[in-house]
C-alpha positions as CSV (number, residue, x, y, z in Angstrom):
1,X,-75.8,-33.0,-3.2
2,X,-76.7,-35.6,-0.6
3,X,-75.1,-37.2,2.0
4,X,-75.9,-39.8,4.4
5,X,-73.5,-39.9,7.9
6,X,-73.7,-43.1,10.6
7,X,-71.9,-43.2,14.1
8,X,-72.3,-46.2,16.3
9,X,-70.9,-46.0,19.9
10,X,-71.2,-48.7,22.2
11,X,-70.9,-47.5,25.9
12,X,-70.3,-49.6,29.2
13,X,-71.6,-47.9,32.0
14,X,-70.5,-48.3,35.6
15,X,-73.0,-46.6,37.4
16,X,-76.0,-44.6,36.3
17,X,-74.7,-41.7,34.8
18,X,-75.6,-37.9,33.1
19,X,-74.6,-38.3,29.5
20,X,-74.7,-35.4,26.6
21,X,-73.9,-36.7,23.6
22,X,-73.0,-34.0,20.3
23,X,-73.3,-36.5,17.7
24,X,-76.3,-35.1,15.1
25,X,-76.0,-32.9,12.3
26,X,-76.4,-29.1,13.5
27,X,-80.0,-27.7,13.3
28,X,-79.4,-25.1,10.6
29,X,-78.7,-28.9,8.0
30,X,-81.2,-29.5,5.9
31,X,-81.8,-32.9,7.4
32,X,-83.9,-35.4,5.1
33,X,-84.4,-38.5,7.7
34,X,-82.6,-38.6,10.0
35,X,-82.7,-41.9,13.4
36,X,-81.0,-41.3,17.0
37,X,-81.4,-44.3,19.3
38,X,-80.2,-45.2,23.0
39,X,-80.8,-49.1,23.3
40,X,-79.9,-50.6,26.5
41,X,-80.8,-54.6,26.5
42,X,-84.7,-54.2,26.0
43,X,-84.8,-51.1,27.2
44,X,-85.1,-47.5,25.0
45,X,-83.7,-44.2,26.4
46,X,-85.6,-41.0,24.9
47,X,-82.9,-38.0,25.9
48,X,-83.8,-34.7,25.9
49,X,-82.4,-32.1,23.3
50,X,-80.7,-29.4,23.8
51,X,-79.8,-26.4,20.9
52,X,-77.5,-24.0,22.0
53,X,-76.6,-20.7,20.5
54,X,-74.7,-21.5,17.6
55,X,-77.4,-24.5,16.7
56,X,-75.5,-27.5,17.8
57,X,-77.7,-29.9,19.3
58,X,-76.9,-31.9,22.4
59,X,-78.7,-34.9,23.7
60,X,-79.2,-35.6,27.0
61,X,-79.9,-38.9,29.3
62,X,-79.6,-40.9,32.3
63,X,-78.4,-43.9,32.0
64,X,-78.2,-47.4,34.0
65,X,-75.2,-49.3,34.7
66,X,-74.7,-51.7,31.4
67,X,-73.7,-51.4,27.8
68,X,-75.6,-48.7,26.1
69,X,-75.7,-48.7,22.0
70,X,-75.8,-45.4,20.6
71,X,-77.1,-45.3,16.8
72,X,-77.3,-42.6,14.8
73,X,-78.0,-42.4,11.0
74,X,-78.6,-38.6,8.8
75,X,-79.5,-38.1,4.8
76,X,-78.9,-34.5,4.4
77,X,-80.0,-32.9,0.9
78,X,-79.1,-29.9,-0.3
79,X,-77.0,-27.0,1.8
80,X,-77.7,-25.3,4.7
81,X,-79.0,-21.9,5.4
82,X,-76.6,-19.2,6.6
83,X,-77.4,-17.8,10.0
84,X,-76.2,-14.5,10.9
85,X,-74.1,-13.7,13.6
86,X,-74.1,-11.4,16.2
87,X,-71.6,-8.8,17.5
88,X,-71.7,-10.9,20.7
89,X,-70.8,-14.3,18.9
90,X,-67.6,-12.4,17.0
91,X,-66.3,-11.1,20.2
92,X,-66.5,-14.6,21.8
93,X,-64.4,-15.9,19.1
94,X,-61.9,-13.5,19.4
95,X,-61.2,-14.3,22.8
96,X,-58.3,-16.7,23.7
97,X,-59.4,-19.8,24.9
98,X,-58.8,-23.4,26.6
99,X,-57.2,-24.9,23.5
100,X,-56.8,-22.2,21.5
101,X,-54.9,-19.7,23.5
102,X,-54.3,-16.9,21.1
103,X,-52.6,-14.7,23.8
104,X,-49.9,-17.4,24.0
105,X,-49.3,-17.2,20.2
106,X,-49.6,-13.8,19.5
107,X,-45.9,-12.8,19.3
108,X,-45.2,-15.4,16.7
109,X,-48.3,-14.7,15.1
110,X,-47.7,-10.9,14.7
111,X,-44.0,-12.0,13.4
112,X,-45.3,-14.3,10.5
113,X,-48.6,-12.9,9.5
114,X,-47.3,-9.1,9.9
115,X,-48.9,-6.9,7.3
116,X,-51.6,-9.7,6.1
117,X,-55.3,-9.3,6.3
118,X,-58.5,-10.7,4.9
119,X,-58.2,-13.8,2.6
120,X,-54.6,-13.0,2.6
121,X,-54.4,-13.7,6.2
122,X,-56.7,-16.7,5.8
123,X,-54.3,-18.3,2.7
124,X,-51.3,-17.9,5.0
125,X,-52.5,-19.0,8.0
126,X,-53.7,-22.4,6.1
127,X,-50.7,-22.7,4.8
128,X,-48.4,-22.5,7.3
129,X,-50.0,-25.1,9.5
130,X,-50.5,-27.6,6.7
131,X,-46.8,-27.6,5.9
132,X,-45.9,-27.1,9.7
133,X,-47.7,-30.0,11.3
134,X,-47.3,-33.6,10.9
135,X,-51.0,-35.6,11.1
136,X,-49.8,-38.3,13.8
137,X,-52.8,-40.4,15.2
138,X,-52.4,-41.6,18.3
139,X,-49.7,-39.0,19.7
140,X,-52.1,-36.3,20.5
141,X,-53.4,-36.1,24.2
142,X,-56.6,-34.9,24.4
143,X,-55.3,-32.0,27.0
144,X,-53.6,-31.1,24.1
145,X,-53.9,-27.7,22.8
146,X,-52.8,-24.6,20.1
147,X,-49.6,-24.3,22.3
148,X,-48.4,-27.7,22.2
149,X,-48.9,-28.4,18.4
150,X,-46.6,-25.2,17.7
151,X,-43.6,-26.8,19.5
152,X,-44.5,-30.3,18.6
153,X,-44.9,-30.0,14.9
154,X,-47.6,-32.8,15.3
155,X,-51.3,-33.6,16.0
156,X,-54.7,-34.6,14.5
157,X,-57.7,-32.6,13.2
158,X,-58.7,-31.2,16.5
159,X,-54.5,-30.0,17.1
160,X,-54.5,-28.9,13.1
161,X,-57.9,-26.7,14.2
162,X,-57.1,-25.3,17.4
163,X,-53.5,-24.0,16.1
164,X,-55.3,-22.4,13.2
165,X,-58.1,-20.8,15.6
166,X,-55.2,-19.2,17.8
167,X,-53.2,-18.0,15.2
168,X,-56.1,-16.0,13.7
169,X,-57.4,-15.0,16.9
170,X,-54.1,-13.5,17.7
171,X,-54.2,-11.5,14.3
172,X,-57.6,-9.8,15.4
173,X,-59.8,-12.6,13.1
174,X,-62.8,-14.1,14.7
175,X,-62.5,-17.8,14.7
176,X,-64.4,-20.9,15.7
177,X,-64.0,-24.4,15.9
178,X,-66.3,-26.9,14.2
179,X,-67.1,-30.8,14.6
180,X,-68.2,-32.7,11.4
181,X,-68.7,-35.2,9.6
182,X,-66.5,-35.5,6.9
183,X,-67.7,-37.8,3.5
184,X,-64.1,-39.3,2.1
185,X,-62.3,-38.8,5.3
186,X,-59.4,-41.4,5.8
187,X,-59.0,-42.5,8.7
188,X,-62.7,-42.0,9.1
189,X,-63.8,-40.7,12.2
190,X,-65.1,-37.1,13.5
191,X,-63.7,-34.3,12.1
192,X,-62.9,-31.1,13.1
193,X,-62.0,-27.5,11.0
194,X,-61.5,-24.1,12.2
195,X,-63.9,-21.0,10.6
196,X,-63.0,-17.6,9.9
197,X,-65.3,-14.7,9.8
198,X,-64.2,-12.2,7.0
199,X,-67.3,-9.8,5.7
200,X,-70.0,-11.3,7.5
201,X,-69.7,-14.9,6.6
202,X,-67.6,-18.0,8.0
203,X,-65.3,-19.9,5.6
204,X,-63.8,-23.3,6.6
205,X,-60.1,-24.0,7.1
206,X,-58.8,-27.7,7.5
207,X,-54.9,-27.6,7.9
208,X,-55.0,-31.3,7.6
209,X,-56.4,-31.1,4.0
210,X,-57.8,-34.8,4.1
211,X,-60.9,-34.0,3.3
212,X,-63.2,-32.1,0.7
213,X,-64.6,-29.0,2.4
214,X,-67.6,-28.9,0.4
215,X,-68.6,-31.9,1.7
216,X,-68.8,-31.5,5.2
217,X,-71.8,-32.0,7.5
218,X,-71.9,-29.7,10.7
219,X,-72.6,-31.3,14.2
220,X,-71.4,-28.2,16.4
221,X,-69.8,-25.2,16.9
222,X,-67.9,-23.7,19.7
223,X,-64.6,-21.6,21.1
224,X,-62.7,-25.1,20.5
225,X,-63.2,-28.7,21.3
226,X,-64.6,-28.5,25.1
227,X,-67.6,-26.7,23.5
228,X,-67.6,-29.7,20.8
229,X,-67.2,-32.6,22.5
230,X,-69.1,-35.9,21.0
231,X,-69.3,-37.2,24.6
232,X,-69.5,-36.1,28.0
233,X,-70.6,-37.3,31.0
234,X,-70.7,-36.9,34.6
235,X,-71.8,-39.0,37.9
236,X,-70.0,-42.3,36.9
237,X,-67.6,-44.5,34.9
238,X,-67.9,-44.4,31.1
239,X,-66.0,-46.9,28.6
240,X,-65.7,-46.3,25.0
241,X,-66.4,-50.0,24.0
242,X,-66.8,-49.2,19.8
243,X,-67.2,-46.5,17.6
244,X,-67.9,-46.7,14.3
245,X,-68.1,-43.6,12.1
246,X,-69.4,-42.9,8.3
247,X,-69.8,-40.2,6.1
248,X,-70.4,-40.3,1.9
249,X,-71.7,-38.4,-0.6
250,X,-75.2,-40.5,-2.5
251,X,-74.0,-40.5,-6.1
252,X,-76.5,-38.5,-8.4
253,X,-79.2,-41.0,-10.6
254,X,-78.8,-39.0,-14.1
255,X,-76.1,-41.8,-15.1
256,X,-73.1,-43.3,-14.7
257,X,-70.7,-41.0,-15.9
258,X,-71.9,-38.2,-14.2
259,X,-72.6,-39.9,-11.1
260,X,-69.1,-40.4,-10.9
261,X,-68.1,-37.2,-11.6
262,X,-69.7,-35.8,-9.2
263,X,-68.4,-38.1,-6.1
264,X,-65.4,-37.5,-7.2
265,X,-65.8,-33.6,-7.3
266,X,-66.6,-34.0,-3.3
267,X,-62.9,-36.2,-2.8
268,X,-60.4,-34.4,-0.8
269,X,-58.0,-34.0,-3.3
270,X,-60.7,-32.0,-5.7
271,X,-60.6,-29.3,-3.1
272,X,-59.0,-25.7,-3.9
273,X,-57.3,-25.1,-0.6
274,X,-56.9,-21.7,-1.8
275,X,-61.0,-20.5,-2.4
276,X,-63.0,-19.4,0.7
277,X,-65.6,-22.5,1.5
278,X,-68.1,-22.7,3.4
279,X,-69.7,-25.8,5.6
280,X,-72.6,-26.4,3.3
């Protein structure tokens, strides 16, 4: 299967300013081509990189006062390569944390998930937040967190993630959070899913369910979205002026028919909510 993923932000600066930017494909994807550029007027930006435990990849820069375009373009063939994870790594992500605070949750957690373990726990878990929470763009603050999407009923990916992350946390399940880009994805935009580790390996879970798990292209992993951030900054005044985000799967050149069989085994509604995935 191959994929190709764009993201375009345009940024007005106020000052020069520290900026780390989480927007390329994780390094454990197998990565074709792949073109990051930072284009101010005439002027070209080489940031540092920076690949953190988990293999997320952050890019660092300083940047002068202006509009800065951020391009970014990624064929990925093939899957990725599993990596294994520590004892170290499954302790962190048991751990409550800023958006996902499992401690919070536990009491209702151990009410509805009492006596379920393993792909049980991971089925009922899904479940219950895709059929508890509303996907309302535009409602969600980003301060929000696993808390505030249990008593609001609403959110978007990042709320959907966080309340899945807390509940399984608070069942004794390691979970994570991931950022993606997600082929088929409407609106488009960055995505985010929770993981679960069960028997050594991490499965996906998207509570929204609008998009095709197999599919998905890692950018990075973290306790929740502080750790996942696409932008951060520090020292001035950023604006958001544009983004523009892509993601689709390159149909296959053996012919029509099954070319279009298999873009259309990678749409979100082909996916078995109910089978253990992993981000490919």
């Amino acid at each position: 299967m191959q994929r190709v993923v764009t993201a375009e932000l345009d940024l007005d600066l106020g000052a020069s300013v520290d900026l780390i930017l989480q927007i390329t494909a994780a390094q454990q994807t197998p990565v074709a081509s792949e073109s990051l550029t930072f284009t101010q007027g005439d002027r070209v930006y080489t940031p540092t990189e920076i690949i953190d435990q988990s293999g997320s990849r952050l890019h660092r820069l300083t940047a002068e006062p202006g509009l800065l375009e951020v391009r970014y373009e990624a064929t990925i063939e093939g899957q990725n390569v599993s990596s294994r994870t520590s004892d170290l790594e499954a302790i962190t992500y048991l751990r409550p944390s800023r958006y996902a605070q499992s401690d919070e949750v536990f009491p209702q957690a151990r009410r509805q998930f009492k006596g379920l373990h393993g792909h049980d726990l991971i089925a009922a878990v899904s479940d219950f937040v895709a059929t508890s929470t509303t996907y309302t763009p535009g409602l969600s603050a980003g301060t929000d967190s696993a808390v505030t999407t249990l008593m609001t009923g609403q959110g978007v990916c990042r709320d959907y993630a966080h309340l899945v992350i807390a509940l399984l946390r608070a069942m004794d399940m390691p979970a994570r959070y991931a950022a993606c880009y997600a082929p088929g994805l409407r609106p488009m935009d960055f995505h985010a899913v929770a993981e679960a580790y069960l028997d050594g390996a991490w499965y996906v879970i998207d509570g929204t369910r609008l998009a095709n798990r197999r599919s998905l292209v890692r950018i990075a992993t973290g306790r929740d979205a502080a750790d996942c951030a696409f932008l951060s900054y520090h020292g001035g005044y950023v604006g958001l002026q544009r983004m523009h985000v892509d993601a689709w799967v390159v149909p296959d050149d053996t012919g029509f028919a099954e070319s279009a069989a298999s873009i259309d085994d990678y749409a979100p509604t082909s996916d078995d909510f109910t089978e253990l995935v992993q981000i490919s």
